[in-house]
C-alpha positions, 0 to 999 in steps of 0.5 A: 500500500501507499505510505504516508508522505512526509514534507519534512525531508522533501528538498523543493530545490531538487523536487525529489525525497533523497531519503526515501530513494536511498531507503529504496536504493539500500532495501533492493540493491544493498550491494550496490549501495554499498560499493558505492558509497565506497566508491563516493564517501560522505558525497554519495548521496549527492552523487547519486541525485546528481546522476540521477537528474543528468539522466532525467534531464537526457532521456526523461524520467520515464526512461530512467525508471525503467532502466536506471542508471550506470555511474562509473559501471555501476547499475543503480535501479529508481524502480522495480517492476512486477516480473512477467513471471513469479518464478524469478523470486529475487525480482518479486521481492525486489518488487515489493521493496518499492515505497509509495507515498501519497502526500496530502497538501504537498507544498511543492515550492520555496517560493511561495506558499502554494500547495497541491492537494494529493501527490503520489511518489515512487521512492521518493520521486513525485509522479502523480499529482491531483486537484480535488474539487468538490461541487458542494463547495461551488468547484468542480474539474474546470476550477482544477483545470484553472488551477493547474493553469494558471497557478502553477508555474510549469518552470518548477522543477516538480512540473518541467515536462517528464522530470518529475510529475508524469500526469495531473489528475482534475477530480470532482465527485462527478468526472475526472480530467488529466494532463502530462504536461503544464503549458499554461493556458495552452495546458491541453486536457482530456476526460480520464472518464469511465462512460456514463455505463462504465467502461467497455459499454454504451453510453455517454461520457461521464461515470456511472453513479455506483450501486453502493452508494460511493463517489462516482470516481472512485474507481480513480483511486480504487483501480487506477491509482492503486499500487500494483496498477501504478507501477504497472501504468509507469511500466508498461503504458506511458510512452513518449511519442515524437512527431514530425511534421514540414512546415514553412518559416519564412519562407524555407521548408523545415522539420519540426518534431514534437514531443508528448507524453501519451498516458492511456485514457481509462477506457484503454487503460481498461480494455487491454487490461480486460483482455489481457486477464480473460487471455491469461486465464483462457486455456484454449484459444478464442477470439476478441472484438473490440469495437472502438470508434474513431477517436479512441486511440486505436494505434496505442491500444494496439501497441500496449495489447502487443507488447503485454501479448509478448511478455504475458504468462497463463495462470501456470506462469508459463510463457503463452505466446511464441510471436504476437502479429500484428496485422493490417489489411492494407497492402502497404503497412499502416506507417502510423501504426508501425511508428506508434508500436516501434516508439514503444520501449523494446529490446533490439531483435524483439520486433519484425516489420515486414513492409511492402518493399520486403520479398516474402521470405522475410515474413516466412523468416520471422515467423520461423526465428520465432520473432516475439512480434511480427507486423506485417499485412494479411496478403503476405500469407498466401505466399509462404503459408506452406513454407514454416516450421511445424507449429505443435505445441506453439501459441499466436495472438494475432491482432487484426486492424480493421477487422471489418475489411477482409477477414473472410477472404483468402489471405484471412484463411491462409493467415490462418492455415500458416499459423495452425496446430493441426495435430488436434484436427488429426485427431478429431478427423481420425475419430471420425474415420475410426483409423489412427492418426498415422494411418491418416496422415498417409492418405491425405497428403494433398487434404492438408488444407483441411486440417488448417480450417475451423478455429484452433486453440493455439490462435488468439484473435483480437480484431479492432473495428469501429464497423462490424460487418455480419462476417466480422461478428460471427468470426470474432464476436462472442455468443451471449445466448441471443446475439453475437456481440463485441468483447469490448465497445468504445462508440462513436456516441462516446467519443463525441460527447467526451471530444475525442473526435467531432461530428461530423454530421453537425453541419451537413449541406447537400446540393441538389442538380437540376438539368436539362438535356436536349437530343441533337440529331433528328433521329430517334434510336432505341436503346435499352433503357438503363445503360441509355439512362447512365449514359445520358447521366455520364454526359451531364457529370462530366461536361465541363460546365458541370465540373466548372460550376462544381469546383467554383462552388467548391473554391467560394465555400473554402474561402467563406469557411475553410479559411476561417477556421482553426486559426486559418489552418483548416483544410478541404478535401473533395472525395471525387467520384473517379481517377478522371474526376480527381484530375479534372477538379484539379485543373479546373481548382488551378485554372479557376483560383488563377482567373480570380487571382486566388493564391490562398487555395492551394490544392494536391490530389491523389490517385493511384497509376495515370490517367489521360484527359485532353490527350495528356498523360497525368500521375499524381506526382507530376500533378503536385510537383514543380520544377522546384518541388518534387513530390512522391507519393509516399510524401504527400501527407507531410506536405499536405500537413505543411501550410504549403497545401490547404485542398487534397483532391482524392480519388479512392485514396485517403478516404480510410485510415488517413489522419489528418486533425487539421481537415475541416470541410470536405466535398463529397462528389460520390454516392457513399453508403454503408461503412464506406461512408463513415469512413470517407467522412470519419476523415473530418472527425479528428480533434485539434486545438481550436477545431471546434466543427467541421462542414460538409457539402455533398453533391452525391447523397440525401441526408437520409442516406448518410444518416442510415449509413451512420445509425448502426455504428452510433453506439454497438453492432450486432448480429442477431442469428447464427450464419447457417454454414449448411447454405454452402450445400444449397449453393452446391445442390444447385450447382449440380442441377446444372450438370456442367461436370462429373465427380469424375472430373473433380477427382482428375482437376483435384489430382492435376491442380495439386500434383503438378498445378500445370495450368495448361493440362489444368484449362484442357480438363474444363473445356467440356465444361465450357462448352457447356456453359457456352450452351446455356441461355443468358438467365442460366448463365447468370445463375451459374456464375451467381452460384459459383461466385457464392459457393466459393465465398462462403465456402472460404468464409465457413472453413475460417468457423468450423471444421467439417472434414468433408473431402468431396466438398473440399475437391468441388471448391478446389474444382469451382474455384478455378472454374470462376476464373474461366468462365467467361463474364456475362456481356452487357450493352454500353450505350455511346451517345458521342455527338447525340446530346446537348446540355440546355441548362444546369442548377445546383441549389441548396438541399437539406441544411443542418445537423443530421441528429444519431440519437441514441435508440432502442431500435434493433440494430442488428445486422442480418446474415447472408442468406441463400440466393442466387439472383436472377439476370435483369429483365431487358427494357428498351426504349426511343432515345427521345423518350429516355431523354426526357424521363431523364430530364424528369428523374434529375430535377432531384437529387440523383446521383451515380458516381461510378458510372466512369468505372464502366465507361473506363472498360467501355474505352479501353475495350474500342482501343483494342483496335482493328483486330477486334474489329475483325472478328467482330466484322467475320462472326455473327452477333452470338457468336462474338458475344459469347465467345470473343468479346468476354475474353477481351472484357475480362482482361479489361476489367482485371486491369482497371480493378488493379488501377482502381480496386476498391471503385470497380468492386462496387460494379457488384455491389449493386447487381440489378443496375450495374449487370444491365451495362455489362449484359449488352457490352458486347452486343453494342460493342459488336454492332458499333465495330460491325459498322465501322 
């Protein structure tokens, strides 16, 4: 427990208690202390606070309790802390010689008569200091934050940051504030507060009021504040983080770092603590989820989950964990949360960071060297999951971040396979066979995959997300009898009331379009309604009068509100709807603040490979350089954090984990839905000083829209029902009723794919299948290639759940999974409208104005499951162009908008350049013929390549099947037709 602090022997001077760190000091290291005062005489003392305040001076005080001091090759420790293990009995009892104090009226200074009203040392060095306010008396925290403020002087030794006091706690009979270091009025606080339904639940900010009748902040000195919990504060979670950002003086750019001391709010504090104690005692193992929102300090729970991870102990005090992964979807490594977990204290050789530039051996390495923790991302498994050392008797955490993204896919499953115990899957799988393990392990030499799937209790999961999808829940969530749940909650609703992040939704403006467009040629074509529909929409949205109204209202809104916020230090950022737009709203931003004489929008943009407009070639670096300034990609957010750069133009890049707090207004100029756009707009809510909101004009979505998107992941996310893995058979059973292939086949593709994987004897066997593909009508071929792309899914999906050891369905997933891949696409119309359309008139006006209110609900927010389905292709509907125009004309005097209908037009383009060897086979064979058996080859190179461009764009092509599959259905019909006549 803590001691009674005295102030008789405190020196104000030094700002420390000499006697009781030597009391410390002679307890724990009586040897040491002994050589030397042999060494120093009477001058020990003064010696050992000289060497002591050097230290503290270079590297901190943190540093210094965690690694003391060497003077004159002598160790000299300040602080002991808990062992990872109680076997080292000389550790525990050196533990236990600690001396904490509290101290009540801490009179702090010689210079004047000022007093702190609680302080707690270690071994006679102040740490913690606390202002006790209470309501009955008229004060509460913000009387304490002015103390802290304004009456004392941060250039005492006692507040000189990280020397001494590490944080300052404000308390009141209701909340709780704290700082790590005194600036004056620019002393920056934050609410150390539980939640209004305690930490790790629903709710508000503030604390719950407890059942028995104590202080509503009690837990501060109860939990936070106890001895054990201190020492373990001081040990394993405060940590100075530095910054780095460009900046202009006087004209010459320069880096400028900044330091900080991070002190784990409570609801961190409080979720790894959680964790860790549930993993401690789980002998088997399991999954967590952690549904944190935006805001709640994501990066460092991860750092402080991972290294408690790689030095935890089970309840046998023995080491559980061979490597702690750390894994982000991403394909390039999430920079900020390598830094944050590098910037953590850690031996060197402890951590492995596999990055984008690394070859995947290096992955395969680490893991065999048995690295205590390894970053890297999930797609590096499938390359080298077959290549590691045998895991028997071995145990992985793996921590996930934005678990929502693809842990349902095939990296996921590998990631699982390479780091799977399956001599408890033979076990099981030789019981149900009734033959010994020895016996089995002969027969399935190519059925090890099988083995791999299902949950395995030598691998820990726990996945960071602030938007569960079904899948998430169901794979990381946990069973309370009635719905699948998160582990752990910090909501959105939270964050915003404590200020952690800001609402974005708090002033919302959407702009409504009315146009008109008029036929130019005098003839009356007919067209299949939807793609001439699309394609009258495509011409509007991208005339250039359209995107020269767009940016100049753009421009004005940034100089009436962007400029005028954060001191003048806010930013934009236009959320384009494509690659082609990004480019185009740069120019146009350029060349219009040029004719108006505007220097104070100073634009970038970001996309990924080249695009061509206007017969010019563009990549994002030469868009952002100059003759004087060269900018790549991976330097683009310094210097958008500069003063050098005020706009970002971005098309499907920064709309996810990108963190930038001085982002104020944002343009959105595409349709967004569902976690998509709490993410794009989630880029707006990070707090700063002096950010006090922020502002969104949207052109591409309703307000009721947005507001639906945001709903469910106000508070908590759940999933109601179980997911029926017994739909992948109803997947299969309907596959079969098709009779495209024999068992036989499976078995011979099963044979060739895992004995020799030639592709060209692979493509031989399903030529016949092909063939028979080719033979059914448009509606069966839908179907078909509905169900393969289902059945492949989710049997991927399911084999991450349960382990079902069915080998016949494993072979018809080795054999539909190549299948997917030959089949060719169902074609679709594109309709060309070149030289036909004329734009008469277009409006942009004011739509809904205001705050789009989340309130906290009772309504059912659960997510339902996949369920069973196969679709049916699209009814085709024809229509006289004159007639589509003119409901056209009718349907946008809303609000409509479709952003990614230049997804399609980019395939359509990149199609008519295949040039004239296309043109003739369109000219030598009949319509079907060129339909269904030419033209699908073409388009699905095409498209691979556009999705490598633009992944996440063209992914949403299916994402919205009754509209989009009309397009590509008559692809090759119009294509035909267009070449035929050339």
């Amino acid at each position: 427990g803590y001691r009674k602090g005295s102030m008789a022997t405190y020196d104000k001077a030094r700002a420390i208690d000499m006697p009781v760190l030597v009391e410390f000091i002679q307890t724990t290291q009586p040897k040491m202390w002994q050589r030397y005062q042999n060494v120093y005489g009477d001058k020990a003392e003064k010696q050992l606070y000289t060497v002591f305040q050097q230290n503290v001076e270079a590297n901190g005080l943190v540093w210094v309790l965690r690694n003391g001091v060497k003077d004159r090759g002598m160790d000299l420790r300040f602080a002991y802390f808990a062992p990872a293990s109680r076997l080292n009995l000389d550790l525990v009892e050196r533990y236990k010689g600690n001396i904490l104090t509290c101290t009540r009226q801490f009179a702090y200074s010689a210079d004047n008569h000022n007093t702190i009203d609680i302080v707690l040392s270690l071994n006679g060095i102040p740490v913690v200091a606390l202002e006790l306010k209470n309501q009955l008396t008229g004060q509460s925290v913000s009387n304490a934050k002015r103390q802290w403020m304004y009456d004392r002087n941060p250039k005492e030794l006692c507040f000189r940051f990280n020397q001494r006091f590490l944080v300052y706690f404000c308390v009141d009979l209701y909340e709780v504030a704290m700082a790590t270091e005194l600036k004056g009025e620019n002393t920056f606080f934050l609410p150390f507060n539980q939640g209004s339904n305690g930490a790790g639940n629903i709710g508000d900010g503030g604390n719950p009021q407890p059942a028995d009748g104590s202080y509503a902040t009690a837990y501060l000195w109860e939990r936070v504040l106890s001895p054990d919990m201190l020492l373990s504060i001081l040990q394993r979670y405060i940590s100075k983080q530095e910054e780095e950002k460009i900046v202009l003086e006087k004209g010459v750019r320069k880096k400028k770092k900044s330091i900080k001391l991070i002190v784990p709010r409570y609801h961190q504090l409080d979720v790894v603590e959680k964790v860790v104690a549930d993993t401690r005692k789980t002998k088997a193992g399991r999954n967590y989820l952690l549904q944190h929102s935006a805001g709640s300090g994501k990066s460092n729970e991860i750092a402080w989950l991972t290294y408690r991870l790689a030095s935890l102990h089970n309840e046998e005090d023995k080491e559980m964990f061979q490597s702690v992964f750390v894994i982000t979807d991403r394909r390039v490594l999430n920079r900020q949360l390598q830094d944050t977990i590098l910037g953590f204290d850690h031996y060197e050789g402890m951590i492995a960071t596999v990055t984008d530039k690394d070859n995947s051996s290096v992955l395969r390495d680490a893991i065999n060297d048995k690295k205590r923790i390894i970053i890297t991302t999930l797609h590096r498994f499938p390359l080298i999951y077959k290549e590691l050392d045998n895991h028997k008797g071995k145990q992985f955490a793996i921590i996930v971040d934005e678990a929502h993204s693809s842990q349902s896919g095939k990296s996921a499953e590998k990631l699982k396979a390479a780091l799977a115990d399956t001599d408890e899957a033979l076990r099981e799988w030789a019981e149900i066979e009734g033959k010994t393990e020895d016996e089995l392990v002969d027969e399935m030499e190519n059925l090890s995959d099988l083995l791999t799937q299902g949950q395995h209790k030598n691998q820990y999961f726990y996945a960071f997300t602030a938007t569960p999808k079904p899948k998430t829940l169901r794979t990381f969530g946990e069973w309370d009898g009635e719905k699948y749940n998160a582990f752990h909650h910090y909501s959105m609703r939270q964050a915003i009331d404590e200020g952690f992040i800001l609402d974005v939704l708090k002033y919302y403006t959407t702009i409504e379009t009315s146009y008109k467009v008029a036929k130019t040629i005098t003839d009356n074509p007919e067209f299949e309604e939807p793609p001439a529909t699309k394609a009258v929409k495509a011409f509007h949205d991208n005339h250039e009068f359209v995107i020269e109204q767009m940016v100049a209202l753009m421009v004005e809104k940034i100089r009436e509100v962007t400029l005028n916020k954060i001191g003048g230090k806010a930013k934009a950022m236009v959320v384009s709807p494509s690659r082609a737009h990004a480019v185009r709203f740069f120019l146009t931003m350029k060349d219009y603040c040029a004719k108006k004489g505007y220097k104070d929008v100073k634009p970038m943009v970001a996309f990924s490979g080249s695009v061509e407009f206007g017969g010019q070639e563009y990549t994002e670096p030469q868009l952002n350089s100059t003759e004087e300034l060269k900018i790549s990609e991976s330097a683009l957010p310094i210097y958008f954090a500069s003063d050098m750069f005020n706009v970002l133009i971005v098309a499907d890049k920064y709309q996810t984990g990108f963190d930038e707090p001085l982002l104020h207004t944002m343009f959105v100029a595409k349709r967004l839905k569902g976690v998509k756009a709490v993410q794009t707009l989630s880029r707006l809510n990070r707090s700063c000083r002096g950010k006090v909101d922020t502002y969104v004009l949207d052109f591409s979505n309703t307000a009721e829209s947005i507001k639906d998107s945001f709903q469910p992941f106000y508070e908590d996310t759940w999933l109601g029902d179980d997911i029926d893995v017994n739909i992948v058979y109803k997947y299969l059973n309907e596959l079969k009723a098709f009779h495209l292939w024999s068992a036989e086949l499976e078995e011979k593709v099963f044979e060739t794919y895992t004995t020799t994987q030639e592709m060209g004897k692979l493509t031989a066997l399903y030529m016949p299948v092909l063939e028979d593909y080719e033979a059914l009508d448009i509606e069966d071929k839908f179907k078909v290639r509905s169900l393969l792309r289902n059945f492949n899914r989710f049997y991927s999906y399911m084999a991450q759940i349960v382990r079902t050891f069915d080998v016949e369905l494993y072979k018809t997933y080795v054999f539909t999974e190549i299948l997917y891949k030959l089949i060719p696409k169902t074609p679709h119309e594109k309709v060309d409208l070149t030289g036909k359309l004329a734009l008469e008139h277009n409006k942009l006006t004011e739509g809904f104005s205001g705050s789009i209110v989340l309130a906290p609900t009772a309504e059912d927010k659960t997510l339902e499951s996949e369920k069973g389905g196969s679709g049916n292709a699209p009814e085709e509907k024809r229509d006289l162009l004159g007639n589509i125009i003119e409901k056209i004309n009718l349907m946008y005097q809303g609000n409509f908008t479709e952003a990614d209908r230049v997804i399609v037009e980019t395939i359509y383009d990149a199609i008519q350049k295949q040039g004239k060897k296309l043109t003739k086979q369109a000219k030598n064979s009949d319509v079907n013929m060129f339909a269904q058996n030419i033209f699908p080859k073409v388009f699905e190179k095409i498209a691979q390549e556009c999705y490598v461009q633009q992944m996440d764009s063209f992914a949403k092509l299916f994402e919205e099947p009754t509209f989009y599959k009309r397009v590509m259905e008559e692809m090759g019909r119009a294509m035909y037709f267009n070449l035929k006549n050339e």
